[in-house]
BADOVO-372741 format. One record per residue: residue in one letter; x, y, z of N, C-alpha, C, CB in turn. Coordinates in steps of 0.001 Angstrom, whole numbers, plus 500000, padded with zeros to 6 digits. Glycine has a CB too. Example, Ala and Ser with C-alpha at 12.3 -4.5 7.8 and 13.67 -1.06 7.14 Angstrom:
// BADOVO-372741
a513190494310507800512300495500507800513200496700507800511308495527509046/s512850497750507080513670498940507140512900500030507870514084499402505725/
***
This chain:
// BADOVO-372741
x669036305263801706669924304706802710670149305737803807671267304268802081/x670102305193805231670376306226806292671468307085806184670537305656807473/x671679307761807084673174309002806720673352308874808526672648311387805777/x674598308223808371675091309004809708674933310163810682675917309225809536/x674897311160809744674727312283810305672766312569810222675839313417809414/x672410313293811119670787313103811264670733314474810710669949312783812947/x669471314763809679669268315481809425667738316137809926669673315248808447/x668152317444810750667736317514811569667080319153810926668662317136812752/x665882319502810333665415320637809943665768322270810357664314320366810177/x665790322735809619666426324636810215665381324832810995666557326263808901/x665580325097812061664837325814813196664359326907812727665591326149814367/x663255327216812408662431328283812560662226329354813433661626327909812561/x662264328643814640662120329755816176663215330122816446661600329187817643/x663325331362816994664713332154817220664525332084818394665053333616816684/x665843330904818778665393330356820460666722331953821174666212327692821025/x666463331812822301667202332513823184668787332702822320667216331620824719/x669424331652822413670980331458822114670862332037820912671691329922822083/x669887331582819744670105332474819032669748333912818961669863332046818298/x668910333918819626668942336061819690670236336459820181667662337024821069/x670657335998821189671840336837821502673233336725820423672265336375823022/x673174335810819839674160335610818561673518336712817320674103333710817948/x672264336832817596672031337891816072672335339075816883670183338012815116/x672100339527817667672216340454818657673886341068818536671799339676820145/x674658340442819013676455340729818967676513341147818294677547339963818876/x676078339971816429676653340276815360676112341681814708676513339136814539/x675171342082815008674087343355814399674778344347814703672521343594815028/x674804344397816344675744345133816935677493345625816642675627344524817910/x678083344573816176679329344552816062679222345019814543680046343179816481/x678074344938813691678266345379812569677583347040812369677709344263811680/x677172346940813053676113348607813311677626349319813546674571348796815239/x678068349306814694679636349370814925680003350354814082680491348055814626/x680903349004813260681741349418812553681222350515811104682395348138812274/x679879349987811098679295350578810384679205352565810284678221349836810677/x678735352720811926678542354102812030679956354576812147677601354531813219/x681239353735812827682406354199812478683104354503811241682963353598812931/x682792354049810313683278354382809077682384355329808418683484353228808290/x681305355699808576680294356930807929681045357872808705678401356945808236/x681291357850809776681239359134811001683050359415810802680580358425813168/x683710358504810522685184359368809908685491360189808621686210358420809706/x685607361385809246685504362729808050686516362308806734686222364504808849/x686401363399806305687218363219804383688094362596804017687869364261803693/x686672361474804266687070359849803658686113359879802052686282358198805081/x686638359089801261685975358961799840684465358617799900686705357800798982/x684211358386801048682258358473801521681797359693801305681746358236803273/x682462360560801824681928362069801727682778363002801091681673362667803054/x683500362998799711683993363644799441683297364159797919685140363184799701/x682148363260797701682218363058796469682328362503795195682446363272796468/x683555361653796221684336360433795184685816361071794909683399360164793402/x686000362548795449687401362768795113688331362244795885687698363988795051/x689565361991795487690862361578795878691066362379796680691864361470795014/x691285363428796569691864364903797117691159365149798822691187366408795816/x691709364540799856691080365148801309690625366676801261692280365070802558/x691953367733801097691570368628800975690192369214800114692506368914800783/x689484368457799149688260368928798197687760368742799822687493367859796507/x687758368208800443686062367993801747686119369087802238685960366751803295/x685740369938802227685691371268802663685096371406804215684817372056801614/x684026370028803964682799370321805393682312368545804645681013372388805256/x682160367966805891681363366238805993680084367121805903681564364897807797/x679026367012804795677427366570804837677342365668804145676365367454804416/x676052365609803710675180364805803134675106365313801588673829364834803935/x675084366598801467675229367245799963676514366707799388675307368981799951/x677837366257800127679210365423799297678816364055799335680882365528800091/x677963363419799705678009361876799700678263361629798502676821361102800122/x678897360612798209679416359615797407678059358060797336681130359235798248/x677597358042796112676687357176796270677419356130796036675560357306795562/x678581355865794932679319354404794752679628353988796223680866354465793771/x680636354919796682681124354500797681680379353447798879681483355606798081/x678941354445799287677895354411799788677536352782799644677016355466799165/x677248352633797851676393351180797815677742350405798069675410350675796128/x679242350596797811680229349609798239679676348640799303681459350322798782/x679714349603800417679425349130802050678519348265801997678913350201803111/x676743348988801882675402348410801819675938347353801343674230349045801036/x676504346926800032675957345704799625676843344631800158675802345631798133/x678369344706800215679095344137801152678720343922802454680024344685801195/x678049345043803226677577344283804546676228343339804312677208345464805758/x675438343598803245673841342957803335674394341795802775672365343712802399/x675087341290802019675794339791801507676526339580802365676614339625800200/x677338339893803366677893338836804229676783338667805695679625339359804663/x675914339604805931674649338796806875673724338096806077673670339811807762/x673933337685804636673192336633804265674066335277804543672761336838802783/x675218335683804573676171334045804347676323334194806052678237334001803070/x676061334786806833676114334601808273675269333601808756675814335760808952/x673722334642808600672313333910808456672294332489807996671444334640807464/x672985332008806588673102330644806295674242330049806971673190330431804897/x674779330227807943675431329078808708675053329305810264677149329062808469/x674859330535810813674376330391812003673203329531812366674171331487812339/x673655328511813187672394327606813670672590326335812532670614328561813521/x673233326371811703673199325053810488673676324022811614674515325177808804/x673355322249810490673689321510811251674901321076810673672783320676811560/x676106320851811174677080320751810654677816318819810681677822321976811400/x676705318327810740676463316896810548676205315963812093677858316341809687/x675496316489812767675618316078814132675142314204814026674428317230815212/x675319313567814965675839312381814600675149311782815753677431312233814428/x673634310574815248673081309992816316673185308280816598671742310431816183/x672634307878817692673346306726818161672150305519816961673261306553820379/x671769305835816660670642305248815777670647304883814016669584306270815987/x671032306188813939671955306253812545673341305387812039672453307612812545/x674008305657813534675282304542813513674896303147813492676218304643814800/x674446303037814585674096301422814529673351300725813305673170301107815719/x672424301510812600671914301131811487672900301156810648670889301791811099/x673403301897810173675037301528808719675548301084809667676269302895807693/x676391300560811144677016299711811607676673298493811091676973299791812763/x675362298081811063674981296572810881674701296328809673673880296086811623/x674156297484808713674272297540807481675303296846806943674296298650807153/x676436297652807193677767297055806826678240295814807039678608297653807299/x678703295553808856678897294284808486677807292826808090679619294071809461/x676966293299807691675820292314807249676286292185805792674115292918807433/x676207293056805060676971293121803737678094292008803958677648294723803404/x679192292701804623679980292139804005680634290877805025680862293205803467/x679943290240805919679889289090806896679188287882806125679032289514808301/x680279286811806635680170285419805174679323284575806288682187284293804375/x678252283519805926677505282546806282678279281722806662676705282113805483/x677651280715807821678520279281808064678926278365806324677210278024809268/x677394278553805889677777277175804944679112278089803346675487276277803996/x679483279637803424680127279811802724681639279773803130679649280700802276/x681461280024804389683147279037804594683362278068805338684300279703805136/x682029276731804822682811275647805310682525274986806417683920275976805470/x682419276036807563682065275623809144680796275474809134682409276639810321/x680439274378808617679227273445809451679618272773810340678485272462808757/x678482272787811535678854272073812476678294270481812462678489272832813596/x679384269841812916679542268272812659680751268032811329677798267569812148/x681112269438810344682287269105809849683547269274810331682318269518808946/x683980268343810953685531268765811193686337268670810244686196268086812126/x685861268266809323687163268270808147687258269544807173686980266910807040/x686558270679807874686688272052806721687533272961807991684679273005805985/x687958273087807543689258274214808204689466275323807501690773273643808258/x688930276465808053689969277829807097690723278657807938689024279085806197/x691831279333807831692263280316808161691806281099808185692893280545807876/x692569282665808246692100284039808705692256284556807297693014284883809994/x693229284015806373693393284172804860692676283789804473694247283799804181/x692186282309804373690904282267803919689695282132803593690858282239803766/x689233282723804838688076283669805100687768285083804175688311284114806533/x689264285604804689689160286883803753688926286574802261690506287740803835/x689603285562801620689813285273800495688699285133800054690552284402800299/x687860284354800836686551284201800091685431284825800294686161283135800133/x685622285922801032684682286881801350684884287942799971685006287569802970/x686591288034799440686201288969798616685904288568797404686994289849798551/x685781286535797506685737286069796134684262286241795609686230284545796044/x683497286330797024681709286017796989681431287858796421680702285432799246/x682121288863796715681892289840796147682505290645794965681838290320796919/x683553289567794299683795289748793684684346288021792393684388290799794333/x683712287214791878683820286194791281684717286202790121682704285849791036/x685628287244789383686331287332788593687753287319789346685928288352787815/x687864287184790852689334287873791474689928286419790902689551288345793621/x691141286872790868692341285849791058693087285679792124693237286023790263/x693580284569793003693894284840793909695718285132794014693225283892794600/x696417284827792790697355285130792781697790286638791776697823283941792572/x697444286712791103697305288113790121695795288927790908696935287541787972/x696003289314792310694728290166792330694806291394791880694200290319793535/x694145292503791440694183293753791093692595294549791342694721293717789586/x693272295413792468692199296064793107691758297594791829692883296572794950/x690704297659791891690239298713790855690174300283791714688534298190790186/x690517301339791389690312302413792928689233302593792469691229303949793397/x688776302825791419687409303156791671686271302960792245687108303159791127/x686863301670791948685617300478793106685705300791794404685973298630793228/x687134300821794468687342300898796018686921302288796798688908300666796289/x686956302865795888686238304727796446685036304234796441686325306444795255/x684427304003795501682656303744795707682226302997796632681933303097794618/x682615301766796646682581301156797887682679301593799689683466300468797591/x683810302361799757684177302946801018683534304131800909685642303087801320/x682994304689800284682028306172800228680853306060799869682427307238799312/x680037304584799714679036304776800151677989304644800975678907304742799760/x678079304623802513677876304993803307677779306512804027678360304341803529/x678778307424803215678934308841803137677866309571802486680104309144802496/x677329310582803650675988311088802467676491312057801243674647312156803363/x678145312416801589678412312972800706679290312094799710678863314059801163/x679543311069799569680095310313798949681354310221799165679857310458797954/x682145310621800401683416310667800248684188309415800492683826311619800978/x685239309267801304686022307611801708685924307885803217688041307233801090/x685409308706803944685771309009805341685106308034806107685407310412805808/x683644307311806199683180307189806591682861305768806600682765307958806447/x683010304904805270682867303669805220683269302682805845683046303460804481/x685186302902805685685612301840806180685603302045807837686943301539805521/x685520303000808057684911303331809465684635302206810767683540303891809108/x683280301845810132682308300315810474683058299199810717681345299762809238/x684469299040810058684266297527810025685590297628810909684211296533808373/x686475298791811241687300298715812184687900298604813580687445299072811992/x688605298652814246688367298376815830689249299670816340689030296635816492/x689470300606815337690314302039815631689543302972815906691141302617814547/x688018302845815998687086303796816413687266303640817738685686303657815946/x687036305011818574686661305405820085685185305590820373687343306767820489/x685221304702821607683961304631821861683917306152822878683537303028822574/x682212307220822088682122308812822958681268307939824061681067310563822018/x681757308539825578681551308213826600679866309105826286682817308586827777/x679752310282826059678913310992826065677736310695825512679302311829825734/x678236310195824364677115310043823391676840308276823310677622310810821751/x677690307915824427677154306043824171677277305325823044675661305738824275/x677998305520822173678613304931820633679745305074819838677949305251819749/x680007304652818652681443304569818287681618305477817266681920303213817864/x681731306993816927681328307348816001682408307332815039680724308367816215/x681863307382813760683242307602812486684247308481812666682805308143811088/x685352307416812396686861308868812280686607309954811935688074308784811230/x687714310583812432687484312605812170686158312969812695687396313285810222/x685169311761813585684573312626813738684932313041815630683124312203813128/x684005313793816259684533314413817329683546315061818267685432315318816875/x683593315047819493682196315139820667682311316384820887682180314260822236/x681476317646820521681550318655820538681406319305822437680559318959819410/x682189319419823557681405320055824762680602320984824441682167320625825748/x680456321738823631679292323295823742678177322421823612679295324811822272/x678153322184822528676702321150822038676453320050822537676627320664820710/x677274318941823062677182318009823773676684316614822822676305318492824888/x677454317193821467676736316166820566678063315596819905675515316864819380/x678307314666818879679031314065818109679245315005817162678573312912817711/x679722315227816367679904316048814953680929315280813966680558317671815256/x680253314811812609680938314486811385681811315253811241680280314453810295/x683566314939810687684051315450810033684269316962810974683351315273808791/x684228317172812604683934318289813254685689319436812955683446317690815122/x685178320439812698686516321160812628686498321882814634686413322742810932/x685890323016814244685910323512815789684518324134815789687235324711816258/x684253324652817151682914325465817537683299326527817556682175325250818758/x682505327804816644682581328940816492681703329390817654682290329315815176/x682334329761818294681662330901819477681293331997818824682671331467820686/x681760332691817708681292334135816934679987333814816367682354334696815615/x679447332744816076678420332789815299677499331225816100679022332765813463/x678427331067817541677776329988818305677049328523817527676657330785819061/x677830328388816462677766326949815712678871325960815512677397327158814429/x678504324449815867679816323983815084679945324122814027680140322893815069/x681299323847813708681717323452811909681855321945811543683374324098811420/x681053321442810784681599320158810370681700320258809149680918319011810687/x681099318321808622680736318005807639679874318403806706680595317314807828/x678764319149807366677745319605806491677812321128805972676492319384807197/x678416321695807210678399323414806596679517323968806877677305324487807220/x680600323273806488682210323793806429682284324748805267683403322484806150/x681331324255804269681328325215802504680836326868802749679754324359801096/x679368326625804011679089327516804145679935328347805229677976327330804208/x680789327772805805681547328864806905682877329262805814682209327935808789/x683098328638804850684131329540804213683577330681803531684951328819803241/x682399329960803124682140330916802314681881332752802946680916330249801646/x680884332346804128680885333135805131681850334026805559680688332538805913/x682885333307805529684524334313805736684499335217804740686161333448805513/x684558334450804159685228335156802328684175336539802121684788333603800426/x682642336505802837682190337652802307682469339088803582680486337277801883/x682308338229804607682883338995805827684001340036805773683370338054806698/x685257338993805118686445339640804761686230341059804240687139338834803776/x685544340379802831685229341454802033684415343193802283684525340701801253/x683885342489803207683034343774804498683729344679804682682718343402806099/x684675343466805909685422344125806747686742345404806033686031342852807558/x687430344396804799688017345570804338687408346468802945689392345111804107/x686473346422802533685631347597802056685717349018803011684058347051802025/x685249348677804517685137349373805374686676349774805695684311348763806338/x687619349145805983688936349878805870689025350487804776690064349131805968/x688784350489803686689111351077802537688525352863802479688437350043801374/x687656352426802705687115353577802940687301354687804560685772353094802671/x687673353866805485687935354772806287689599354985806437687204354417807508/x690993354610805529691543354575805609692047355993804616691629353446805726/x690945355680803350691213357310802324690854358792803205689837357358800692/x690492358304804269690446359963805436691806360202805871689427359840807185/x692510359419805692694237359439806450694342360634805525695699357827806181/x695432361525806383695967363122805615697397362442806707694785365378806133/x698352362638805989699850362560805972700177363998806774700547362441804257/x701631363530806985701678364587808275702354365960807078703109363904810034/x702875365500805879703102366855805315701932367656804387704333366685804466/x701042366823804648699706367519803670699011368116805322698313365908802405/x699240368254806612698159368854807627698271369759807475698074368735808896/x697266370538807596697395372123807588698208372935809025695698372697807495/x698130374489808762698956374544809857698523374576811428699629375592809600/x699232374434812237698837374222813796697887373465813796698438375375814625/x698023372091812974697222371113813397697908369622813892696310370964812282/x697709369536814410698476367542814926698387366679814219697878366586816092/x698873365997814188698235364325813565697679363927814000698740363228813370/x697261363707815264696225363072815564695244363358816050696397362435816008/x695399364787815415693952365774815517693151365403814100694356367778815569/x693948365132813466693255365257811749693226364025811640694118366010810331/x693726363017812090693542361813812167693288360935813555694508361467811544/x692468361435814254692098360615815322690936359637814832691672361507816539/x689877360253814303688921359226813617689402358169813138688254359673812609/x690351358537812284690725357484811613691470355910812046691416358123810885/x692086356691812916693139355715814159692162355145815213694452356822815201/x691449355337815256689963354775816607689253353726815767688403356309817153/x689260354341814248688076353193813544688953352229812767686805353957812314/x689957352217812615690977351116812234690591350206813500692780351650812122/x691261350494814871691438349980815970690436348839816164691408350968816907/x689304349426815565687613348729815796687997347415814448685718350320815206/x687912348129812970687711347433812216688584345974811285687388348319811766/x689839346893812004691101346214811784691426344293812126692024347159812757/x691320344278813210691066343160814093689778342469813421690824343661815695/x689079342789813014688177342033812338688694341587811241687079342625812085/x688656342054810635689477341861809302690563340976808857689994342861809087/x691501341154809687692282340258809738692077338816810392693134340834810177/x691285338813811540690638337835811946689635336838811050690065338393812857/x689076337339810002687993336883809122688976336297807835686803338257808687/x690028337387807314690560337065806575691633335419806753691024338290806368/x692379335159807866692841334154808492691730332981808738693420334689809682/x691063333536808727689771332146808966689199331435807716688235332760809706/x689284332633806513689353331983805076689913331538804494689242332298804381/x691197331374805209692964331139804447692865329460805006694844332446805455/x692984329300806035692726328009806600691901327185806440692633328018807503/x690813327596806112689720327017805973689504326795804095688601327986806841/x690568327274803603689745326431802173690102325172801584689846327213800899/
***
C-alpha cells in the first residue's frame, strides 16, 4: 500500500549544501576538540591524576590514554548519529501519494446508489444523514446493533492507522475530513500535523522544525534519529567539559604571584567555546523525547 510520505533514497552525492554542513560541523568539532587537548593540567595530561599540581610540564610522555579514548570515542559516535540524520528524509509528502490514499479511502468507505436506496426513479426510499451513516457502518461491520452499539478501540486504532506507514492514528482519519488545509505551495491537502517546510519548499509528515545545524528537517521519519543524535552529541559535548574543567586550580591552591586567570585562562576560553554547545544539545534532547 502507498505511504504518504515518498520514499525517496539516501543521496549518495555530496551535493554542495551538503559539504558545507559537513564542513561547519568538522570544524566546530575539530574546535572544540584541539581546545580541550591544548588546556594544560587537565586529567588528559596528567596521567590520570587528580592532583593539578602532579602536571609538572603538558607532554605527551603524561598522556592519559583512558581519558584520551573518552573523547575519540564520544566524538566518533556522535558523527555517526550526525551522518545518520543529516540529509535523512524526514517524511516529505507528495501530491501523488495523497491523492492515491485520498481515493483509496474514500472508495473504501463510500456506499453505492443501490446500498442506500437511491435509485433513480425511486422516490419512495428516503434516507437521512443518520442513515447513511448507519448503514455504511452496518456494510462494514454486520454484527453492529443499532441501539447497543459498542465501538472496539482496537479496531478503531487499526483502522485509522492504516494508512500510516508507521501504523499510528495520525494519518487516517485525515482523508475523510474537511479540517485539512489546502498547501498553497505544494497544490494539495496534506495530513494533520503535517506542515510546508520554507527551507525545503516541501510538505513534511508529522514536521517538528528545520534544523539549520545539520540543514535537515525533522519529521515523521527521522525524529528517532535526531534524538538520538542529541543524546550522543550531549555526551561529546560534556565528556569534553569534563575534561577541560579538571584543569580548573582554585584560587587557594595557585601558586605564588600567580592570577587566576593566568592559571586558568585556558580553561575559561574553552568552557566559553564548549559550554554553549552543550547545553544547547542537551535541551534539544530534553524536548525532543
Amino acid at each position: 500500500m502507498p505511504s504518504p510520505t515518498s520514499y525517496t533514497p539516501y543521496p549518495l552525492a555530496i551535493t554542495s549544501a551538503r559539504l558545507q554542513t559537513y564542513s561547519f560541523y568538522i570544524l566546530s568539532t575539530l574546535i572544540a576538540l584541539l581546545l580541550t587537548l591544548s588546556t594544560p593540567n587537565t586529567r588528559l595530561w596528567n596521567g590520570g591524576s587528580k592532583n593539578p599540581d602532579d602536571a609538572m610540564k603538558q607532554n605527551g610522555e603524561t598522556l592519559n590514554p583512558e581519558a584520551l579514548a573518552e573523547v575519540i570515542v564520544s566524538t566518533v559516535v556522535a558523527f555517526v548519529a550526525y551522518y545518520m540524520v543529516q540529509g535523512s528524509d524526514p517524511g516529505y509528502i507528495s501530491e501523488e501519494h495523497v491523492s492515491d490514499i485520498s481515493s483509496r479511502y474514500e472508495g473504501e468507505n463510500a456506499l453505492s446508489l443501490d446500498e442506500v436506496g437511491l435509485i433513480v426513479g425511486d422516490s419512495s426510499s428516503s434516507f437521512d444523514n443518520g442513515d447513511i451513516e448507519m448503514q455504511a457502518k452496518r456494510r462494514n461491520n454486520p454484527n453492529l446493533v443499532e441501539e447497543e452499539e459498542e465501538e472496539d478501540p482496537d479496531e478503531i486504532a487499526r483502522l485509522e492507522g492504516r494508512m500510516s506507514w508507521h501504523g499510528g492514528r495520525e494519518l487516517g482519519p485525515t482523508y475523510k475530513g474537511i479540517k485539512r488545509k489546502h498547501c498553497l505551495e505544494c497544490n494539495f491537502k496534506p495530513p494533520l500535523r503535517s506542515h510546508h517546510c520554507k527551507t525545503c519548499n516541501r510538505c513534511v509528515a508529522t514536521f517538528d522544525h528545520h534544523c539549520f545545524f545539520i540543514n535537515t528537517c525533522i519529521g515523521e521519519r527521522n525524529h528517532c534519529r535526531f534524538w538520538i543524535y542529541c543524546m550522543f552529541q550531549a555526551v561529546a559535548c560534556w565528556t569534553c567539559i569534563s575534561v577541560v574543567n579538571s584543569g580548573h586550580v582554585s584560587s587557594k591552591h595557585l601558586p605564588p604571584n600567580t592570577s587566576y586567570l593566568e592559571k586558568n585562562g585556558m580553561v575559561l576560553f574553552s568552557s566559553l567555546f564548549i559550554w554553549p554547545l552543550a547545553l544547547f544539545c542537551s535541551v534539544m534532547f530534553c524536548i525532543h523525547r
